[in-house]
N, C-alpha and C positions, 0 to 999 in steps of 0.2 A: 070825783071819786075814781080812782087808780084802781081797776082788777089785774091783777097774775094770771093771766091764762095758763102759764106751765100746769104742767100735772105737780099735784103736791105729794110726796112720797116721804116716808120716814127713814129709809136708805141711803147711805150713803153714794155720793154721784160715780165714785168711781167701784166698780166690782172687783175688788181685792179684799184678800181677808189677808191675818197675818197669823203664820203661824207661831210654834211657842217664842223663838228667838226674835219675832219680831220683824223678819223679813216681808214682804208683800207674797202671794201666793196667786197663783190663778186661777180663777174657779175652771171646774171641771167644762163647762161648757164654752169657755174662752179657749181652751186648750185644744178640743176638738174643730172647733170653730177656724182654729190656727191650722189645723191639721189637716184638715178639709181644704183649705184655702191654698194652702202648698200641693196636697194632690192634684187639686184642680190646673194649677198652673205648670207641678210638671205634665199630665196628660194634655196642655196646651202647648207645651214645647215637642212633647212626642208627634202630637196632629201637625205642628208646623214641619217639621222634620220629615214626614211622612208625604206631605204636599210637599216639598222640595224637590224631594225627591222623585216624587212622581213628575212632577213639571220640568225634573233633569230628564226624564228620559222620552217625555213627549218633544222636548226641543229636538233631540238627540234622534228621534224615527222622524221629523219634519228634518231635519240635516241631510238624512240619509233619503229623502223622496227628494231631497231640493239637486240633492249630486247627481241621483240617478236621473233625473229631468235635464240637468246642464249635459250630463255625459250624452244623452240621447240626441240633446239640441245638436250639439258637435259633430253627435255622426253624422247626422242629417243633413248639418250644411256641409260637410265636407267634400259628400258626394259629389 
């Protein structure tokens, strides 16, 4: 004997309904879901941008401690 473990439901598997013409529609929850899902990814393109940026101007103060180190070396042996 063969059991189904699926869950047995009388809906159909895809969540569309169709409106009067007959096109597919999205349920209301699918759409938010969609919406959400793009916020989330641009506020992850903003956070990457933001860490870019930040980590350009940390290179950028390690630049400027690494020159003022050489230039100091320089006097030093010049003496």
């Amino acid at each position: 004997m063969t059991t189904n473990f699926l869950p047995q439901t009388d809906r159909a598997p895809h969540s569309t309904t169709l409106d009067a013409q007959g096109s597919a529609v999205l349920l209301l929850h699918e759409a938010l879901a969609r919406s959400r899902h793009r916020e989330a990814e641009q506020r992850a393109r903003e956070h990457r941008l933001a860490r870019h940026l930040s980590a350009g101007r940390g290179w950028a103060r390690l630049a400027r401690f690494c020159a003022r180190r050489a230039e100091h070396a320089r006097a030093v042996t010049v003496r």
